[in-house]
C-alpha positions in Angstrom: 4.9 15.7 8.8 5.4 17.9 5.7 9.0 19.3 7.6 9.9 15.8 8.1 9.6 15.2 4.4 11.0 17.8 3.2 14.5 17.4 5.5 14.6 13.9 3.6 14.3 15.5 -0.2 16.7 18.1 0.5 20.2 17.4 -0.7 21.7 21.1 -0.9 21.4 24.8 -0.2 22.7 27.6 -2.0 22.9 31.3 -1.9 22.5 33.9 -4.6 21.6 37.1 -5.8 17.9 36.0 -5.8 17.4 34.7 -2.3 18.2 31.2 -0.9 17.7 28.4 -3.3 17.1 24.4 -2.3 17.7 21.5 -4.2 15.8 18.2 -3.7 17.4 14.6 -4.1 16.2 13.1 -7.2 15.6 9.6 -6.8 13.8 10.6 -3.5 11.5 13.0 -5.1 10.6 10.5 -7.7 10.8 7.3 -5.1 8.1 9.7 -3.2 5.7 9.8 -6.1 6.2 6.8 -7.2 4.9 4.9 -4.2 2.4 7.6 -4.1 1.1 6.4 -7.7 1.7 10.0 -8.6 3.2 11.6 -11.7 5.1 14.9 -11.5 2.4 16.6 -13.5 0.1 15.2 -10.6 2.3 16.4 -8.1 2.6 20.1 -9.3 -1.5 20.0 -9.4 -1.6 18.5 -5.9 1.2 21.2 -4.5 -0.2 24.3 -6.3 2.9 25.0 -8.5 3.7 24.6 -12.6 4.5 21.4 -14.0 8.2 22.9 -15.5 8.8 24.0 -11.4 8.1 20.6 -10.6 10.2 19.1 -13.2 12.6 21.3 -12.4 12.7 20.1 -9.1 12.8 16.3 -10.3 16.1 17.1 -12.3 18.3 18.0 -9.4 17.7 22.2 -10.2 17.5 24.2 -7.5 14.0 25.8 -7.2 12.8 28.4 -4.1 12.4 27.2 -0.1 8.8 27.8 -1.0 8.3 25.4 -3.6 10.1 23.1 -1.8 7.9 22.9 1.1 5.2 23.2 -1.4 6.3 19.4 -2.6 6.9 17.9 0.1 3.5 19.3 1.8 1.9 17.8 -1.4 3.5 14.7 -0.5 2.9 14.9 3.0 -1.1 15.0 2.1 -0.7 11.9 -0.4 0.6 9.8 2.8 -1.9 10.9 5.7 -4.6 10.1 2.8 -2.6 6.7 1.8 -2.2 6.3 5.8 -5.6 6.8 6.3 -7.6 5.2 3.6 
């Protein structure tokens, strides 16, 4: 599911000297935690990465492929639990 939510947050890809970088959609990351009940500082927690990645990541900045699937995983989690409960 985490792939899945992840393909909808990305919005771009780019290339440089430090590896591929990804950039997630805004409004979906924030549309994501906010039906989720979740703040980005809540989110970083939840997805194992710093609050500034996270933020960075809710800004429109490109952050690694990693951290990426970090987030969405994170998010992924929130729904089976929200699914689930």
């Amino acid at each position: 599911m985490s792939v899945e939510v992840l393909r909808q947050l990305i919005s771009a890809t780019e290339r440089s000297r430090g590896g591929l970088r990804v950039r997630l959609d805004p409004d979906a990351l924030e549309r994501a935690c906010a039906e989720q009940g979740l703040s980005f500082a809540e989110l970083a927690t939840a997805a194992s990465l710093s609050t500034p990645t996270v933020s960075l990541a809710a800004r429109g900045g490109f952050v690694t492929p990693r951290s990426a699937f970090k987030i969405a995983d994170a998010l992924s989690r929130g729904l089976r639990r929200l699914d689930n409960g």
